[in-house]
C-alpha positions as CSV (number, residue, x, y, z in Angstrom):
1,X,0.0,0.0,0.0
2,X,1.8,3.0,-0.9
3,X,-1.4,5.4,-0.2
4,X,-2.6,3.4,3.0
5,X,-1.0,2.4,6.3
6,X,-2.7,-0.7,7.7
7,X,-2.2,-1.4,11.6
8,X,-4.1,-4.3,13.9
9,X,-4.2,-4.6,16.9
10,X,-4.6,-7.9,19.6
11,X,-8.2,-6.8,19.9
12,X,-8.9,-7.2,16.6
13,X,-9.3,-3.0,15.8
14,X,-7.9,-2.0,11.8
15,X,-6.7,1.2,11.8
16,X,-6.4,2.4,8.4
17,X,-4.5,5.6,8.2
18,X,-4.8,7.7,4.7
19,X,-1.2,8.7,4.0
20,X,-0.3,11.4,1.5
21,X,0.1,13.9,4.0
22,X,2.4,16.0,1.6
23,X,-0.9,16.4,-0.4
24,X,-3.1,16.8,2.8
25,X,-4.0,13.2,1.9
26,X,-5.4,13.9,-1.3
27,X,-7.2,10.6,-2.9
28,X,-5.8,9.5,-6.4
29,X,-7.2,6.8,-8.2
30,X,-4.7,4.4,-6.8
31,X,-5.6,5.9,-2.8
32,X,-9.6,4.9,-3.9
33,X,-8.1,1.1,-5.1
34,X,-6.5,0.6,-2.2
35,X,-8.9,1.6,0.1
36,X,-11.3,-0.9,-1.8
37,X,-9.3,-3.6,-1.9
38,X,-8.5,-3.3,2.3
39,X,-12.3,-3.2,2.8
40,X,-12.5,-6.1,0.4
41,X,-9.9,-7.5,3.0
42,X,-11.2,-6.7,6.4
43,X,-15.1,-7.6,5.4
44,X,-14.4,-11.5,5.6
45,X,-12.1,-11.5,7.8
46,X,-13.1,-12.9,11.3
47,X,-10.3,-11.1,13.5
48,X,-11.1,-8.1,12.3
49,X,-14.2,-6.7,14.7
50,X,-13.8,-2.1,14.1
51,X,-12.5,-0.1,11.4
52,X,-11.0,3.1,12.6
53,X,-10.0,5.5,9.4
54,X,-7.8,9.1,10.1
55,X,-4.9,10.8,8.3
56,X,-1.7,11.3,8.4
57,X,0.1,14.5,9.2
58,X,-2.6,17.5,10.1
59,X,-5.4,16.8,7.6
60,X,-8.3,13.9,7.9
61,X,-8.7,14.5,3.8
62,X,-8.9,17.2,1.2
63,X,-10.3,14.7,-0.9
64,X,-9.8,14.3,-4.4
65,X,-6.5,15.0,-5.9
66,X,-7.7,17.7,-8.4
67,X,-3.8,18.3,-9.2
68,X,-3.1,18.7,-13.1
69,X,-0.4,15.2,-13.2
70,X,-3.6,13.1,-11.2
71,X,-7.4,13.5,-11.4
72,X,-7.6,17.0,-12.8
73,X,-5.7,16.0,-15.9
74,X,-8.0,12.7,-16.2
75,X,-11.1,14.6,-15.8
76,X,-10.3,16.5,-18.2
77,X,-10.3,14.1,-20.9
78,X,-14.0,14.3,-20.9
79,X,-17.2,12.9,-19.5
80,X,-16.4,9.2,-20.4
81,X,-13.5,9.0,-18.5
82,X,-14.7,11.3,-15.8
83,X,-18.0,8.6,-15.5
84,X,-15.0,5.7,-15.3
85,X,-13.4,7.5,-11.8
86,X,-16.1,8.6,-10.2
87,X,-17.6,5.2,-9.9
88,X,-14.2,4.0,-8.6
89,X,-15.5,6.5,-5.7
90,X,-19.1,5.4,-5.7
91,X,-18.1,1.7,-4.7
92,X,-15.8,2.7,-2.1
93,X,-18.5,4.7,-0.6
94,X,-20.6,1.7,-1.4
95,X,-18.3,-0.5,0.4
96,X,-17.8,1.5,3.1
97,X,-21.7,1.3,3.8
98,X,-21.7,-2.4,3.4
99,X,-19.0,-3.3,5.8
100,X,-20.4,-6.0,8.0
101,X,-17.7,-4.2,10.6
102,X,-18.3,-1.0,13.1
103,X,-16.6,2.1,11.2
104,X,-15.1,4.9,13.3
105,X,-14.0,8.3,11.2
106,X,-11.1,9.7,13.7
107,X,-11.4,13.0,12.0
108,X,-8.0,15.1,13.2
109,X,-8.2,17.8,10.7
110,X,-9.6,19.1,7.1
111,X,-11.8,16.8,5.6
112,X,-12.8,18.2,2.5
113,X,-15.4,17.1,-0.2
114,X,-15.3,13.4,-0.7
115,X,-12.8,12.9,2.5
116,X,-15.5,15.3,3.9
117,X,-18.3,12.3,2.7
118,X,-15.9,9.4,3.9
119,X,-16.0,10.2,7.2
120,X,-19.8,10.6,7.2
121,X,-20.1,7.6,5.9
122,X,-18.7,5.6,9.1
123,X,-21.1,4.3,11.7
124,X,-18.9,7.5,14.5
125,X,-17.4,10.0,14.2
126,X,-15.6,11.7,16.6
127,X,-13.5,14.4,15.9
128,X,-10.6,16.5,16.5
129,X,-11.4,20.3,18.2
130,X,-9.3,21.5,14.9
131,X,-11.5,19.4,12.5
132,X,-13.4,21.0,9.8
133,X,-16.2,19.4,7.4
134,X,-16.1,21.0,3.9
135,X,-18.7,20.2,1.1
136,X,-16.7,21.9,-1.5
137,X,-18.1,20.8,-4.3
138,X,-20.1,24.1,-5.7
139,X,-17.1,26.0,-5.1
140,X,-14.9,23.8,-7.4
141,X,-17.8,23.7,-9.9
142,X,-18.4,20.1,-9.2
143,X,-21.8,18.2,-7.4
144,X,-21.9,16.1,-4.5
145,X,-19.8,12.1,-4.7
146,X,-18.6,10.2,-2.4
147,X,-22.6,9.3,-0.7
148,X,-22.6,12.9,0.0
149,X,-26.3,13.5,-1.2
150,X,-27.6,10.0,0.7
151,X,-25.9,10.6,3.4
152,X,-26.1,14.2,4.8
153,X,-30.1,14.7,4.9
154,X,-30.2,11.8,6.7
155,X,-27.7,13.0,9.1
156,X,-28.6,16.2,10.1
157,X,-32.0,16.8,7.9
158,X,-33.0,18.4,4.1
159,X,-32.7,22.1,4.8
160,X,-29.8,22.1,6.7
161,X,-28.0,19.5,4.3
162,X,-28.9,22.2,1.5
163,X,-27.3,24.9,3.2
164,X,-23.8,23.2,4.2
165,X,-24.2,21.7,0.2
166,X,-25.2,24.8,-1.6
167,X,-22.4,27.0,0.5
168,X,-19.9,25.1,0.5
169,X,-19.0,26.5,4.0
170,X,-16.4,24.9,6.5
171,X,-18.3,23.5,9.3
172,X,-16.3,23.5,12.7
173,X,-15.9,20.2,14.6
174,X,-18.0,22.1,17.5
175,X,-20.5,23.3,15.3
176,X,-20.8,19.7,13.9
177,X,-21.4,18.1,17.0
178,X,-24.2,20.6,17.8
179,X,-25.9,19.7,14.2
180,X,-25.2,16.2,14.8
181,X,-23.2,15.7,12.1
182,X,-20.6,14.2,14.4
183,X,-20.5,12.1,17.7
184,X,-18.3,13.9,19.8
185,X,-15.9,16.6,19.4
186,X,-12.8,16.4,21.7
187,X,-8.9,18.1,22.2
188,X,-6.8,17.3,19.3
189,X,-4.4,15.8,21.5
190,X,-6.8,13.5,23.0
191,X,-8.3,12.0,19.3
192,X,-6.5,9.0,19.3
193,X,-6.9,8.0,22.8
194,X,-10.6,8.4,22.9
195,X,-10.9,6.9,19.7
196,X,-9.1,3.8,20.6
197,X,-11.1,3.8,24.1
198,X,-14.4,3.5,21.7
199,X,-13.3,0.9,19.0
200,X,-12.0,-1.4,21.9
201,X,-15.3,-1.1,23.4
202,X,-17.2,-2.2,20.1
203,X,-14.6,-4.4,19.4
204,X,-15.6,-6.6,22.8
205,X,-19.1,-6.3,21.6
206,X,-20.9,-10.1,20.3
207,X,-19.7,-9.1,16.4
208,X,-22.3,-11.3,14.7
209,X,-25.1,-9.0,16.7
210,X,-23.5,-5.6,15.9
211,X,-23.3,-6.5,11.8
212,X,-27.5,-7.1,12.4
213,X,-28.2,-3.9,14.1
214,X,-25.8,-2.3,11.6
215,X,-27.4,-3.2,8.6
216,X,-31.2,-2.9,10.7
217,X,-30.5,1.1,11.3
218,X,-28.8,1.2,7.7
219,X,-32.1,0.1,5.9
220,X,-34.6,1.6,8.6
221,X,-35.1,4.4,6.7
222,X,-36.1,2.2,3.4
223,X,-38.5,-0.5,5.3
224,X,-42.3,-0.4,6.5
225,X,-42.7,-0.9,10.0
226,X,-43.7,-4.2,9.3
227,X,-40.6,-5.3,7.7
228,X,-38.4,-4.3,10.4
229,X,-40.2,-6.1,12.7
230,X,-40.0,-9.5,10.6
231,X,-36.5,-8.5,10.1
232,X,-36.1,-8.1,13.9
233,X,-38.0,-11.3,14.8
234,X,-36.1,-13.7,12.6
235,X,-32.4,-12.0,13.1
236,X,-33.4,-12.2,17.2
237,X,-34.4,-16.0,16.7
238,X,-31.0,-16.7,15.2
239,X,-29.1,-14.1,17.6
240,X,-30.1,-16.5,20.5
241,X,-29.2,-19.7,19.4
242,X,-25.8,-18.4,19.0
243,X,-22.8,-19.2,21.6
244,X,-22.2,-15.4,21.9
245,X,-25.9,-15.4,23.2
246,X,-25.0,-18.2,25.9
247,X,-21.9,-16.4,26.8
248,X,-23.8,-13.4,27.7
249,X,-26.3,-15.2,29.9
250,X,-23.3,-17.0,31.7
251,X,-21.6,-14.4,32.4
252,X,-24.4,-12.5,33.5
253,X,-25.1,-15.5,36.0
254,X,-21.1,-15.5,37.2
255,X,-21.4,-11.6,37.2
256,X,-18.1,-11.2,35.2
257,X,-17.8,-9.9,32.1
258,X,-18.5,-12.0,28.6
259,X,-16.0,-13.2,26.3
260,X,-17.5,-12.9,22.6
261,X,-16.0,-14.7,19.6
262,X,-18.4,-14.7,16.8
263,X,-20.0,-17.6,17.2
């Protein structure tokens, strides 16, 4: 990976770190790949329990790399080949939202039209008292990628999703907490700590149960009560013949805390 640091650690949390930080950690084609391909990666893997994506250097992500030897030249060729890129974006945003895996967006600085979309697009965010969310996209002459246009209305509502969209606006990491655009907002110097603190937490969660609920609250929006409820019934039924599900109750009885493995 020459765009991507991977790390993993014993409790089975994937840190993946975007790493162009010359560029602000700018996405070229080859960044989009290779973000693809480790999703790919961590989605059947069954040590793998949280995703935790940040940047490099001082920047979460300025997002596409618009400069003229990269994507501004190849854009330029025309809408053809423009059509070819962006949907390189599209199914990493697409990925992203299918990960059976918890995401967590430790967002530590700029993050800037798509990078501003890729960290919505994880299950948390927390970020950095320096962050900033930046829908640049009118003021580049460009629309929204990257799930922007799924994703924000749902987050924080139509009007204000227009506003931040249409304006193309820095939002402060403050101000995107009050919105609800993000989880939590905490000292830059802290990001890390707390953000490891969280993904160890879901990462000791049953794993089986937390892809359910995940893809539950994903497709909410798109089911009739009546659905989710079947849904619900028939996910529960399965959720507790599992051995995570005995776990739990034993270790309730022995009043210690439960050892989950995916099973």
């Amino acid at each position: 990976m020459d765009t991507l640091l991977v790390s993993r650690d014993d409790a089975g949390v994937v840190t993946l770190t975007l790493n162009r930080p010359e560029r602000k950690n700018a996405f070229t084609q080859q960044s989009w790949h290779e973000l693809i391909a480790v999703l790919d990666e961590v989605a059947v893997s069954r040590d793998d329990r949280v995703v935790v994506i940040t940047g490099a250097g001082d920047a979460f992500t300025s997002g596409a790399d618009l400069g003229p030897r990269d994507e501004g030249e190849r854009i330029a060729d025309g809408a053809g080949t423009a059509l070819r890129l962006m949907r390189t974006v599209g199914r990493c945003a697409l990925r992203l939202h299918e990960l059976p895996q918890p995401t967590i967006a430790a967002v530590n600085g700029a993050a800037v039209g798509a990078g501003c979309n890729l960290a919505l697009g994880c299950d948390l965010i927390i970020a950095a008292d320096t962050a900033r969310f930046i829908e640049i996209f009118p003021k580049r002459g460009l629309s929204l990628d990257n799930g922007g246009s799924w994703l924000l209305p749902r987050l924080i509502g139509l009007h204000k999703a227009k506003e931040i969209a249409f304006l193309g606006d820095p939002v402060s990491g403050e101000e995107a907490a009050r919105i609800g655009l993000v989880n939590a907002v905490v000292p830059e110097a802290e990001l890390m700590e707390h953000v490891t603190a969280l993904a160890r937490r879901l990462a000791a969660q049953p794993p089986m149960q937390l892809s359910v609920i995940k893809k539950q609250l994903n497709h909410s929006a798109s089911m009739t009560l009546a659905e989710a409820v079947e849904w619900e019934d028939v996910a529960q039924a399965l959720a507790f013949g599992s051995a995570d599900a005995k776990e739990a109750l034993q270790a309730f009885v022995q009043k210690r805390e439960p050892r989950f493995t995916g099973r």
